[in-house]
DOKOL-493004 format. One record per residue: residue in one letter; x, y, z of N, C-alpha, C, O, CB in turn. Coordinates in Angstrom, 3 decimals, decimal comma, m for minus. Glycine has a CB too. Layout:
BEGIN
rest; n_u; n_v; n_w; ca_u; ca_v; ca_w; c_u; c_v; c_w; o_u; o_v; o_w; cb_u; cb_v; cb_w
A; X; Y; Z; X; Y; Z; X; Y; Z; X; Y; Z; X; Y; Z
...
This chain:
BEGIN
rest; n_u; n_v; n_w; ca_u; ca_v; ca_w; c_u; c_v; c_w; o_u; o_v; o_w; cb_u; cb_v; cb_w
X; m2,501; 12,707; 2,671; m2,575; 11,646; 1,711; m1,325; 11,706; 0,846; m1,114; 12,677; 0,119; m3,862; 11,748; 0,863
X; m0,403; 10,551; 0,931; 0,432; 10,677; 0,244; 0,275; 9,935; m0,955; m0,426; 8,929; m0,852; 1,377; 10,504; 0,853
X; 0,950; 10,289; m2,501; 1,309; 9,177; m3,262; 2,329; 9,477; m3,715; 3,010; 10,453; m3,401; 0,535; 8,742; m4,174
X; 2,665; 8,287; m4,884; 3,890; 8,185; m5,761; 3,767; 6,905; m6,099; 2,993; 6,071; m5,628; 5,287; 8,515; m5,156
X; 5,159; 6,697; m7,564; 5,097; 5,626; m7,813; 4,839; 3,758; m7,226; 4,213; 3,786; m6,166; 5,837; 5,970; m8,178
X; 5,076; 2,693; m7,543; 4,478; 1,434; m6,924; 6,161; 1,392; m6,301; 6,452; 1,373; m5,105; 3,670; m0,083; m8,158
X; 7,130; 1,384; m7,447; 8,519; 1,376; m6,887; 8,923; 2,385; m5,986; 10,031; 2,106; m5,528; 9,424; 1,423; m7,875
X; 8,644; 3,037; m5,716; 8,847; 4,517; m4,585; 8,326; 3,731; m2,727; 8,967; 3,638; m1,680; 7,123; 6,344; m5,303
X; 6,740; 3,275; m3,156; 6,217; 2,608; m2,313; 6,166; 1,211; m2,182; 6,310; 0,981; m0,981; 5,314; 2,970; m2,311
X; 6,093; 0,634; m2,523; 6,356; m0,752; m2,251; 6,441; m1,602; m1,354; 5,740; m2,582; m1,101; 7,049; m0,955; m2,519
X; 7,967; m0,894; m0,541; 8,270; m1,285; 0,728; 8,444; m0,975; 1,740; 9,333; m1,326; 2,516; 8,808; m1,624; 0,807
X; 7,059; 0,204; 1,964; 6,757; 1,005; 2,657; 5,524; 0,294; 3,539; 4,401; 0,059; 3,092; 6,554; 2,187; 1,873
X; 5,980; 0,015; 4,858; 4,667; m0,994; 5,212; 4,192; m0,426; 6,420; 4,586; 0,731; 6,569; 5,005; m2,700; 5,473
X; 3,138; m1,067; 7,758; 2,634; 0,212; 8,911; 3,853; m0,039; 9,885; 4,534; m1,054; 10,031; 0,795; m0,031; 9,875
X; 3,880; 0,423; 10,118; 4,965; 0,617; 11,300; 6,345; 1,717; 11,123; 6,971; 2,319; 11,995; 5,612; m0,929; 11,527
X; 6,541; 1,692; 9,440; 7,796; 2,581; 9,296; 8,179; 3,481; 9,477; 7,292; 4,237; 9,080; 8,132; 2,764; 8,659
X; 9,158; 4,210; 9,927; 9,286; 5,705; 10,098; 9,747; 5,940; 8,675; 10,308; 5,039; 8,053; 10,373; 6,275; 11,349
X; 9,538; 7,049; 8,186; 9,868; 7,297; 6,561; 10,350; 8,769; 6,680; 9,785; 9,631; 7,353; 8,384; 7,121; 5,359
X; 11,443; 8,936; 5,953; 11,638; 10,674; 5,432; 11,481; 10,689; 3,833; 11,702; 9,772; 3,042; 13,450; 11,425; 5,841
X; 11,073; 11,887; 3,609; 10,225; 11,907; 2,260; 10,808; 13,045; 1,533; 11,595; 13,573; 2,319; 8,542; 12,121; 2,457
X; 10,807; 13,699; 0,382; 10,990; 14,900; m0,652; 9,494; 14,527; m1,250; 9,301; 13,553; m1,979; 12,546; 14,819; m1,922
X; 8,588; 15,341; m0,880; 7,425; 15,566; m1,316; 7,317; 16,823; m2,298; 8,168; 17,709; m2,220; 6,633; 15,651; m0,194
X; 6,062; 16,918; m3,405; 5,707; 17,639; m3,796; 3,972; 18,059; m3,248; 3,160; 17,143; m3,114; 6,117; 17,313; m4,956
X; 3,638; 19,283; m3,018; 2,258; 19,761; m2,010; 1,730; 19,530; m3,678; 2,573; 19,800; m4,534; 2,089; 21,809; m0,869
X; 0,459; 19,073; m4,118; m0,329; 18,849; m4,922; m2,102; 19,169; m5,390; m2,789; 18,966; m6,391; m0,028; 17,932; m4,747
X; m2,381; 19,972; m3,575; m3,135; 20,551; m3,626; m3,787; 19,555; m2,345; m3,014; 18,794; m1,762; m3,614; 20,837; m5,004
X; m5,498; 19,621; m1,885; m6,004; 18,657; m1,514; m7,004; 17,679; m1,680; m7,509; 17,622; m2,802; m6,055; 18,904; m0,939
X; m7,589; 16,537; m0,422; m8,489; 15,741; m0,917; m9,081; 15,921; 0,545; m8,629; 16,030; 1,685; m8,054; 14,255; m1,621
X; m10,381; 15,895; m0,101; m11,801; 15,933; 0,973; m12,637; 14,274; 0,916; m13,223; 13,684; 0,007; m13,193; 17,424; 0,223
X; m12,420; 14,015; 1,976; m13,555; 12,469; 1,641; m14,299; 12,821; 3,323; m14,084; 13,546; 4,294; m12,352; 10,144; 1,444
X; m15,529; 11,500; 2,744; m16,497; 11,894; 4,469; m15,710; 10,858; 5,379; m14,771; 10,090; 5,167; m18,723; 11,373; 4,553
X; m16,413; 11,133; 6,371; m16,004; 10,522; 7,644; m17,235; 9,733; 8,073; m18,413; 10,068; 7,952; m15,539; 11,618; 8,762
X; m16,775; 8,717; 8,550; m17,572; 8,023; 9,402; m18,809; 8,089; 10,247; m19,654; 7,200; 10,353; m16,982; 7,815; 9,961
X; m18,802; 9,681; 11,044; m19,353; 9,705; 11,766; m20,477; 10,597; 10,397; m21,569; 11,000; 10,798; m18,663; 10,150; 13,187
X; m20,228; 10,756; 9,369; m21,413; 11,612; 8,245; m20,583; 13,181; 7,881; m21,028; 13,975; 7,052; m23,381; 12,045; 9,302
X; m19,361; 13,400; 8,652; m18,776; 14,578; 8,220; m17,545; 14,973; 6,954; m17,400; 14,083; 6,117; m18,340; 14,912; 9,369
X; m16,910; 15,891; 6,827; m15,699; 15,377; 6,308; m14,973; 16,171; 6,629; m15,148; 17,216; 7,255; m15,549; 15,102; 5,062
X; m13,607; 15,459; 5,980; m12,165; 16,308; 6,762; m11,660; 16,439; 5,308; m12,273; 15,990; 4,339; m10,839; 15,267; 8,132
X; m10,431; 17,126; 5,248; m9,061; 17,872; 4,402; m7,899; 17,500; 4,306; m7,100; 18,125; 5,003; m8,686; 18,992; 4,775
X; m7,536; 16,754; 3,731; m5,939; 17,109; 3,969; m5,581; 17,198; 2,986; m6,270; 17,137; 1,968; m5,010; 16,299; 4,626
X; m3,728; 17,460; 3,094; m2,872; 17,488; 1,927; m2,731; 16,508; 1,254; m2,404; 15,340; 1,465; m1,786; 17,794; 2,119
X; m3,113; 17,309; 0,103; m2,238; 15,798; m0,866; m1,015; 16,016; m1,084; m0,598; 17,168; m1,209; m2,716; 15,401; m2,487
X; m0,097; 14,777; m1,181; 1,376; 14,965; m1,264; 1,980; 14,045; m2,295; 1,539; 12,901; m2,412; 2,044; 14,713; 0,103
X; 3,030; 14,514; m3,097; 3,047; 13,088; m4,056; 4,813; 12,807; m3,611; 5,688; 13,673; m3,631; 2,628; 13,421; m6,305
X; 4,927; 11,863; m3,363; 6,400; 11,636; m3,172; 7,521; 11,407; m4,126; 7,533; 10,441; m4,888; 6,479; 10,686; m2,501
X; 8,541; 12,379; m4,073; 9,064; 12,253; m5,019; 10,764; 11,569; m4,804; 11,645; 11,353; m5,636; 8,835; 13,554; m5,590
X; 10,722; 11,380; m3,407; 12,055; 10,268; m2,813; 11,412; 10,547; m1,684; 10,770; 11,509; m1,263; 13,988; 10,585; m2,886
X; 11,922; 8,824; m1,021; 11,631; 8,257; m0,201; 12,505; 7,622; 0,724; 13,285; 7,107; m0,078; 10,997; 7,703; m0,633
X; 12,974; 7,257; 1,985; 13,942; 6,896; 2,608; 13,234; 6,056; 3,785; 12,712; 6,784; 4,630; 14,818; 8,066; 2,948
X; 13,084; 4,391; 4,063; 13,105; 4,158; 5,544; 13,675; 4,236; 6,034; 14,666; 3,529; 5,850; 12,941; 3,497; 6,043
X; 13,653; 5,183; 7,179; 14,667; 5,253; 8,168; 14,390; 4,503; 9,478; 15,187; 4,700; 10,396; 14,908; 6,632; 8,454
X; 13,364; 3,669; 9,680; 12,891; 2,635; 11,018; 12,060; 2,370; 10,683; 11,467; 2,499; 9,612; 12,663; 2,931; 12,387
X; 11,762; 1,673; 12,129; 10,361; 1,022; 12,183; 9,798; 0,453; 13,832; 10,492; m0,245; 14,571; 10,478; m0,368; 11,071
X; 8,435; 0,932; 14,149; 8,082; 0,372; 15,035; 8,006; m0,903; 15,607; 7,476; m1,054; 16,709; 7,452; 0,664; 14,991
């Protein structure tokens, strides 16, 4: 799970390839679909670069 500012993200849309300077922030647990749940990192971005796109 990444975040950061609205200007950081913005123009960050699906398809992009992105390189990032993240900060690790700890994590977030939410359920799943099927009734379980998963983990991941949280990440907060602290620069951002598109470098492509699908």
């Amino acid at each position: 799970m990444v975040t950061g500012t609205v200007p950081l993200l913005v123009n960050v849309v699906s398809g992009d390839f992105v390189t990032m300077y993240v900060e690790v922030s700890g994590s977030h647990t939410y359920s799943t679909t099927l009734g379980g749940e998963t983990t991941v990192p949280k990440l907060n971005a602290l620069m951002l670069d598109v470098t492509g796109s699908n």
